[in-house]
Every structure is written in structure tokens, then in C-alpha cells.
N, C-alpha and C positions, 0 to 999 in steps of 0.2 A: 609820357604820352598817355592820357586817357583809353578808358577801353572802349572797342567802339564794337559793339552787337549787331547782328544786323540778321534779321529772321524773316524768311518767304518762308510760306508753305502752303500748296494749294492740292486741295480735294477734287478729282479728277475722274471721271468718267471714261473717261476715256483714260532724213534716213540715214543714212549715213554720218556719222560725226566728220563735218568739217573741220579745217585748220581755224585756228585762235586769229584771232584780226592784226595786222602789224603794227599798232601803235601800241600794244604791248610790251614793253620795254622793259628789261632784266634789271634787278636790283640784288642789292646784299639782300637785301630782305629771304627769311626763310619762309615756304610755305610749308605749312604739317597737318597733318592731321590732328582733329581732336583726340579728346582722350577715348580711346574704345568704351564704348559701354556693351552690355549685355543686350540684347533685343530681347526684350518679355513680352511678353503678350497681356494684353489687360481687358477690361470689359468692355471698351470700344477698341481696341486698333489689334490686330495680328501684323506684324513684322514679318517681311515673308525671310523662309527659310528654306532652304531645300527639301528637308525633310518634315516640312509640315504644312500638307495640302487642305486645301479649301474643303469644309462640310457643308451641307446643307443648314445643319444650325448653326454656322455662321452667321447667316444671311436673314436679319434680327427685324431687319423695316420692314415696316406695312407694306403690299403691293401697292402701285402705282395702277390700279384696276383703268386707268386710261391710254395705258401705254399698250401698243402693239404686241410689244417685248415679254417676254415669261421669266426674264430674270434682268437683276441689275447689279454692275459691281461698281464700287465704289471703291479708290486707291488712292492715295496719294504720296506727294514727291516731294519730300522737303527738304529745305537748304538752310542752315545758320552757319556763321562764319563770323570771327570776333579776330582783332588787329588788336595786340598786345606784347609792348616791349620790341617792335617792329618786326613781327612773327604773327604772319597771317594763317592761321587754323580753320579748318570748317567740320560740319557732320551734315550725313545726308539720311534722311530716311525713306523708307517703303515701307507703305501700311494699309490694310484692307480693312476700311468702315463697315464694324457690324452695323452699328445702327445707322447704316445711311443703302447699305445692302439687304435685297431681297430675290424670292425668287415664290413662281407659281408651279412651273412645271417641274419635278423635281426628279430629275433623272440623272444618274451618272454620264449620259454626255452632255448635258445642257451645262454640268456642273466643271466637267473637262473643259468647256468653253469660255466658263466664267475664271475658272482659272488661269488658263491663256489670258487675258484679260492682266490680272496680278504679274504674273510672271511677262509682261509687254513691261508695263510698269519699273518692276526690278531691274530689269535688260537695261531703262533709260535712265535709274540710278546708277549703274554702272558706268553710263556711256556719260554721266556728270561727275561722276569720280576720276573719269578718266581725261574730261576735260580741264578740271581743276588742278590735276596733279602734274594739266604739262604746263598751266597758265604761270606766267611769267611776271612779277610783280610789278606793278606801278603803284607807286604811292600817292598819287594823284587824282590816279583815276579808279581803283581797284573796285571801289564800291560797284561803279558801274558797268566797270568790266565781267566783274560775275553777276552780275544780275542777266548782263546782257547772254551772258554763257546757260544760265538758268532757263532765261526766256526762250533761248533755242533750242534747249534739248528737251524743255515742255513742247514748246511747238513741234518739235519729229514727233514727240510719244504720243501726243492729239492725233498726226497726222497717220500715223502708226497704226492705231487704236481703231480709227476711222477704217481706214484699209481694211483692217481682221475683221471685222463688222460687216462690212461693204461685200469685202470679195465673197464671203464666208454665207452671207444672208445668214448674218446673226444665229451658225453653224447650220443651216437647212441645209444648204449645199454640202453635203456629207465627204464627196472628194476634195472639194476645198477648203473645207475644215482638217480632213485628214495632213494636208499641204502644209495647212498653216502651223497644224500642232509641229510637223518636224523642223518650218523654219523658225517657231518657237524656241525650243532645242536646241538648235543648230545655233541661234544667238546666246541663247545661256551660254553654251557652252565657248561660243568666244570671245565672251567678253567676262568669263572665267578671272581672267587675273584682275581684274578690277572689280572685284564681288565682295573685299572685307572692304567695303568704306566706313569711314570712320563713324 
């Protein structure tokens, strides 16, 4: 059998994971992960890490001097997955566009904020590794199947994103930003064992 590629990746401004849909159907087939690589950091993308928090010279783009907003982040969430020898593989990435990231106000909580932002992002990489690692093969439909798994865990993380924005008034609301950083956190932290994807 031919190899077959199959690459989404979308650049993203911006609840719960659901069960997998029932025409799902279990095969010999194995799913694995790709092969591990290293997350490096290069001149356009940061990989997020635990230990390596967002700067202000990060955030590389021009302002948007029409926007309301005093800073912008820029993230995105990408999926490849390749069907070889009847062993379906994927890699997921998270990554914060310097150059599509900027900021005017430059303050350590505006910068807290735009972080949260990133780590929203990570959370919904997790919550796509987690979907992937319980999907159930078909050979028929697989193609569709994770795209369709893709499409819904972008749609939470929009809807996610929107919310921290929303409730937070883009962190003016100083208690509700404080809120939001803990359930920040509080999601890292349980979605923990789905955090090495591949």
C-alpha cells in the first residue's frame, strides 16, 4: 500500500472532549505515534514548553494600530498523520508565531494574558492527542474520521479562546483574569498525561 500524508495546520488566534462517534470500528490496524522529535525553537515558531515562557520580544509583528486590542497572539495547532504498511501514525504541534505576534502595551500582565492565550492552545493539543490515541481504526473512513476529530477539538479551542477574551475583557477584568489564569492551570495540569504527543 502506498503512503498516504495527509497534513492540516491552522494558524489560530484564538469544552469538554467528547466521545468518538460510533461508526468507528476497531481494526487490526495499529495506531502509533510518530517518531518523537525535539521541539526547537526557530525564527518564526516557539514550541511551547513548560519551561519556556513567552517575552515581549517575542511578539516580532507590526501593531495592528486599528485594533482596540494592545496585544495579539498568534498560535497554532497542527496535525499530520501518514497510513503505512497498515499502521496509522500522527504528530501534533503547538506553536506561537513571532511574526504574526505583537504587542503595544508592554506589561508583565498583559504579557501573563497573552500567555494564557498559548497555553489555551497546548491544553487543546493535548485534548487532540487524547482524542487520537483512543480513535479506533477504520480503513475506510480514517481520513475523515480525524479530520473530523481535528475540526472539533479546533472548534472547543476557538470557542475556549473566545470565552478567556470574553469573560476576562481581554484581562481588564482583573478578577476574572485572576480566575481564568487558575483554570489555566488547573487544565494543564489535567491533561498532564497527554502532554508528550508525538
Amino acid at each position: 500500500m502506498r503512503n498516504l500524508i495527509q497534513i492540516v495546520t491552522l494558524l489560530l488566534l484564538t469544552l469538554p472532549l467528547s466521545g468518538l462517534s460510533p461508526e468507528m470500528e476497531p481494526t487490526t490496524t495499529r495506531i502509533a505515534a510518530a517518531a518523537k522529535t525535539d521541539k526547537k525553537e526557530d525564527k518564526e515558531f516557539i514550541p511551547w514548553l513548560h519551561e519556556r515562557m513567552l517575552e515581549w520580544e517575542d511578539f516580532q509583528s507590526a501593531p495592528n494600530r486599528k485594533s482596540d486590542a494592545v496585544a495579539s497572539t498568534s498560535t497554532s495547532l497542527g496535525l499530520a498523520y501518514q497510513l503505512k504498511n497498515r499502521q496509522l501514525s500522527f504528530s501534533i504541534t503547538c506553536a506561537f508565531s513571532k511574526s504574526k505576534s505583537w504587542g503595544t502595551l508592554k506589561t508583565d500582565y498583559i504579557l501573563a494574558h497573552e500567555q494564557g492565550h498559548f497555553d489555551i492552545t497546548e491544553i487543546y493539543a493535548r485534548k487532540l492527542h487524547q482524542a487520537l490515541s483512543f480513535y479506533r481504526f477504520n480503513p475506510k473512513t480514517y481520513g475523515q474520521d480525524i479530520n473530523r476529530i481535528y475540526q472539533r477539538i479546533v472548534k472547543e479551542k476557538e470557542h475556549f479562546q473566545n470565552l478567556y477574551d470574553g469573560q476576562s475583557d481581554h484581562s481588564r477584568n482583573k478578577r476574572i483574569q485572576a480566575n481564568w489564569a487558575e483554570i489555566i492551570d488547573t487544565l494543564l495540569v489535567e491533561t498532564e498525561p497527554f502532554a508528550n504527543y508525538p
